[in-house]
C-alpha positions as CSV (number, residue, x, y, z in Angstrom):
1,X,93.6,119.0,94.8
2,X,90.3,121.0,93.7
3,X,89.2,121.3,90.3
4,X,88.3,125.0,88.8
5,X,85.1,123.3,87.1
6,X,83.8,119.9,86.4
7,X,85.2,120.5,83.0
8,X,89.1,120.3,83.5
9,X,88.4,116.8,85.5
10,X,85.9,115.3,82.6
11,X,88.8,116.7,79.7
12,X,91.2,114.4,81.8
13,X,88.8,111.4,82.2
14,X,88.6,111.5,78.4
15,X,85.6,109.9,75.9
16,X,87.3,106.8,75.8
17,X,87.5,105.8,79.5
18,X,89.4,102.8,80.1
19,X,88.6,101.7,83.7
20,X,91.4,99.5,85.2
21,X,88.3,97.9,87.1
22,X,87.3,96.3,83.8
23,X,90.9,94.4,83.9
24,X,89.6,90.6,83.3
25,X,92.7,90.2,86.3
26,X,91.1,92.4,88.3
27,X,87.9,90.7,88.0
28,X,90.6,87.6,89.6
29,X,91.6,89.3,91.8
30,X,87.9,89.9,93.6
31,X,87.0,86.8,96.1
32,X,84.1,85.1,96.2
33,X,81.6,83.5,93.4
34,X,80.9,85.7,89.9
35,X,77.9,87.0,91.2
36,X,80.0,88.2,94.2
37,X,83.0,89.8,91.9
38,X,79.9,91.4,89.4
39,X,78.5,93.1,92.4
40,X,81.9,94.0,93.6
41,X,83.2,95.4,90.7
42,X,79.6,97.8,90.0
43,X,80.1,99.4,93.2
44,X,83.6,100.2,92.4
45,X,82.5,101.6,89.1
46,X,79.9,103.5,90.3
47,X,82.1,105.1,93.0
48,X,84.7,105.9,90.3
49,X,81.8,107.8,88.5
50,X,80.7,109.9,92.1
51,X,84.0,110.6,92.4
52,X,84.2,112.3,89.1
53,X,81.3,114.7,90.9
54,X,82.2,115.1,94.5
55,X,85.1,114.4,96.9
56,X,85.3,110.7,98.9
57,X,84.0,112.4,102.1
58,X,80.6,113.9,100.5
59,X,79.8,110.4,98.9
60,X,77.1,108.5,100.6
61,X,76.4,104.9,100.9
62,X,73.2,105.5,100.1
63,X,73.8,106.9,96.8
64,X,76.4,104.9,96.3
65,X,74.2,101.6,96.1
66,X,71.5,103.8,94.5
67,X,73.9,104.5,91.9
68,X,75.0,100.4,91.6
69,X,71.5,99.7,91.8
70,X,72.6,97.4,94.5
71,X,70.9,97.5,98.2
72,X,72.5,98.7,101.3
73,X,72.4,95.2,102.6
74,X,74.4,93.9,99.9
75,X,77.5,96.4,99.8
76,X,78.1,95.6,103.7
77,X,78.0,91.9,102.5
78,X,81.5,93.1,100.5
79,X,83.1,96.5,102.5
80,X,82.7,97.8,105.8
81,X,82.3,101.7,104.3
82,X,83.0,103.7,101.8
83,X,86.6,103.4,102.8
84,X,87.1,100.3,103.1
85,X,85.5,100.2,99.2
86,X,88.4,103.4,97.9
87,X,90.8,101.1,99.2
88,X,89.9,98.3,97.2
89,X,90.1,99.9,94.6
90,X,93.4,101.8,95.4
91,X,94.8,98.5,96.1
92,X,94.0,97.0,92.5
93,X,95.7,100.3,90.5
94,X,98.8,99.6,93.4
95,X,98.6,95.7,92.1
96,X,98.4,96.4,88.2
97,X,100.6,99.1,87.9
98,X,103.4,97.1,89.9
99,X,102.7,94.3,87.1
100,X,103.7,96.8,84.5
101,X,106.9,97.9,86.0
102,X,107.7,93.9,87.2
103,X,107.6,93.0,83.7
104,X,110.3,95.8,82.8
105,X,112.7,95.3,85.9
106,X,114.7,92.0,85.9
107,X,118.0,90.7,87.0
108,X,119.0,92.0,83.2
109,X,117.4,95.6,83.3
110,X,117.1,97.3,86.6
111,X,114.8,100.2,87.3
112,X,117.1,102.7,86.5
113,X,117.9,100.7,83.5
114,X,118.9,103.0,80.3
115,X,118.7,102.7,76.5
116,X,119.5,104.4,73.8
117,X,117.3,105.3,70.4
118,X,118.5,105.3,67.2
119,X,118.8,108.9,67.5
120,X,121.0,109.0,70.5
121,X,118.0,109.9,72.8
122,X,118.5,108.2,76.6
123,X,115.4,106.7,78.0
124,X,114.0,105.4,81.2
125,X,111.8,102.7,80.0
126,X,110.4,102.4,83.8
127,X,109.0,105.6,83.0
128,X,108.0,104.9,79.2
129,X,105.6,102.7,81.1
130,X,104.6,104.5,83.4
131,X,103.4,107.2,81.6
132,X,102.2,105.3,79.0
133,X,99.9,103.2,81.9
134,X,98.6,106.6,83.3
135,X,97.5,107.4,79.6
136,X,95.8,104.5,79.2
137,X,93.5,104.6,82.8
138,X,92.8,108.2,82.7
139,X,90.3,107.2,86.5
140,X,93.8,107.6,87.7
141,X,92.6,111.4,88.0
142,X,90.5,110.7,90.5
143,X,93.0,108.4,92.8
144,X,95.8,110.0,92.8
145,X,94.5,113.7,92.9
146,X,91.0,114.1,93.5
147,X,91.0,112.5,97.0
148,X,93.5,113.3,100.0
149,X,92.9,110.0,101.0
150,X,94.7,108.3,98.6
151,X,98.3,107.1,99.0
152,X,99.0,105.6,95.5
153,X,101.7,108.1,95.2
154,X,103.2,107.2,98.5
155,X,103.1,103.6,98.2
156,X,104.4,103.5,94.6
157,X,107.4,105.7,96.0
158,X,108.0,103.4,99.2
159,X,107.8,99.8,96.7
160,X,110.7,101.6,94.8
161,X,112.7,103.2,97.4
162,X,115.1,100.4,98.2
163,X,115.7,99.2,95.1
164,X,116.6,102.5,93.3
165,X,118.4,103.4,96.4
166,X,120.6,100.0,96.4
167,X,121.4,101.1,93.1
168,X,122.7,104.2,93.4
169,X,124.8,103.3,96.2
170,X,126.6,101.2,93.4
171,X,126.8,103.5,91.1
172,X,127.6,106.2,93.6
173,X,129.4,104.8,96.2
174,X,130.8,108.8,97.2
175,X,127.4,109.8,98.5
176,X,125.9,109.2,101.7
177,X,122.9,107.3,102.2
178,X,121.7,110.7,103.7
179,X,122.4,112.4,100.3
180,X,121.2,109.8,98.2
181,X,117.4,109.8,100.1
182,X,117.3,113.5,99.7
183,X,118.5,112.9,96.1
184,X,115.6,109.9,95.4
185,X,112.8,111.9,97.3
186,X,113.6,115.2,95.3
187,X,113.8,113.4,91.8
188,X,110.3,111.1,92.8
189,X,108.5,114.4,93.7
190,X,109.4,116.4,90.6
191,X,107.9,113.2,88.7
192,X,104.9,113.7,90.4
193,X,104.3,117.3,89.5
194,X,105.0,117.1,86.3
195,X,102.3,113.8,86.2
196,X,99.4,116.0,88.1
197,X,100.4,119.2,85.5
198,X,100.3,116.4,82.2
199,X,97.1,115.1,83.7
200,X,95.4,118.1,84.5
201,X,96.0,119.8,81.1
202,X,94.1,117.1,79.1
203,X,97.3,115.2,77.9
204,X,98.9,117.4,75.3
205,X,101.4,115.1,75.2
206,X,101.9,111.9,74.0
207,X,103.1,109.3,76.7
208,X,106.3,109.2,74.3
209,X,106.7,112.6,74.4
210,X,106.3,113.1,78.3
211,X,108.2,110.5,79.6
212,X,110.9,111.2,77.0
213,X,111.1,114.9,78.6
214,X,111.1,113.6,82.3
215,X,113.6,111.1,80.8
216,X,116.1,113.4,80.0
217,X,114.8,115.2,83.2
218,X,116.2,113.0,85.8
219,X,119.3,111.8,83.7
220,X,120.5,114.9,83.7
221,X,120.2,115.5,87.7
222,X,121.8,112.0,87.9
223,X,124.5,112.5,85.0
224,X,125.7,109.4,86.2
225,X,124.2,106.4,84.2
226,X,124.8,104.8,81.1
227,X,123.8,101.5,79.3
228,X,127.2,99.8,80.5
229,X,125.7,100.3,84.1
């Protein structure tokens, strides 16, 4: 994914940035002494920042650290490479965003759990949250599709496979498991493009509005659930 100008990335990124890295959990989450997690957590800031100007493979370690203010020595002390530092970070969005959706799916409410409005409008809250955790950490620009080398998409998809799968084979038991992975993989990519496409345009829509249009989206390819299921 290439951006036409600087512009369309920095309208996305927004003037109130909210970096996950700032997360006082994933502060937690970083090993070693404070003065170890501080130093951790500036150089994944400051790559967020470079990758706002330039793709994963033209960022160097030297202007990475100069960027940290942080010396060469000290960031192989934490990563191996640059890599090894994306992934880190990669890993934390992976880790808070699966937090989000835990706290939604239960033994009561599965993912594919739906409810109703006062107006008769079906929702996915799995995706109200979603949406609304994408709105919120606008740096998910740059992950998801500023840099080939992320697999946040991919690994998202693969944590939700086999539960959304188990549960349309009980809700569906006519269709094939063949059918029903075309079926998931179809539905989980158009979700995707219409995230890069609400992204990309500067969210012109609330995360209310956007995941209520996906919402009735997908329900209507599945035409199948209903809050008895």
């Amino acid at each position: 994914m290439t951006y036409k100008k600087k512009d369309d990335l920095q309208r996305c990124i927004g003037n109130n940035n909210r970096y996950l890295l700032n997360d006082e959990r994933s502060t937690q989450r970083i090993k070693g002494d404070r003065r170890s997690r501080r130093t951790a957590m500036a150089l994944q800031r400051s790559l967020v920042d470079l990758l706002l100007e330039k793709s994963l493979a033209d960022i160097t370690i030297q202007e990475l650290t100069d960027r940290a203010n942080i010396s060469r020595t000290t960031f192989y002390l934490h990563y191996q490479n640059i890599g090894d530092l994306f992934q880190s970070i990669e890993d934390e969005v992976v880790a808070q965003y699966e937090d989000i959706i835990n706290r939604i799916v239960s033994d009561e409410f599965d993912i594919l759990h739906v409810v109703t409005d006062k107006k008769g409008q079906k929702w996915l809250p799995t995706l109200v949250e979603a949406f609304q955790f994408f709105y919120d950490n606008p740096t998910f620009c740059t992950v998801l599709f500023r840099n080939p080398e992320s697999r946040f998409f991919q690994r998202t998809v693969e944590r939700g496979h086999d539960a959304v799968i188990e549960r349309m084979e009980e809700l569906r038991p006519d269709l094939s498991r063949v059918e029903l992975e075309y079926f998931y993989y179809f539905v989980v990519n158009g979700i995707r493009g219409i995230v890069q496409e609400w992204l990309l345009h500067g969210y012109k829509e609330t995360p209310s509005e956007i995941s209520s249009i996906v919402s009735q989206l997908v329900l209507n390819q599945l035409d199948i659930l209903s809050e008895d299921h």
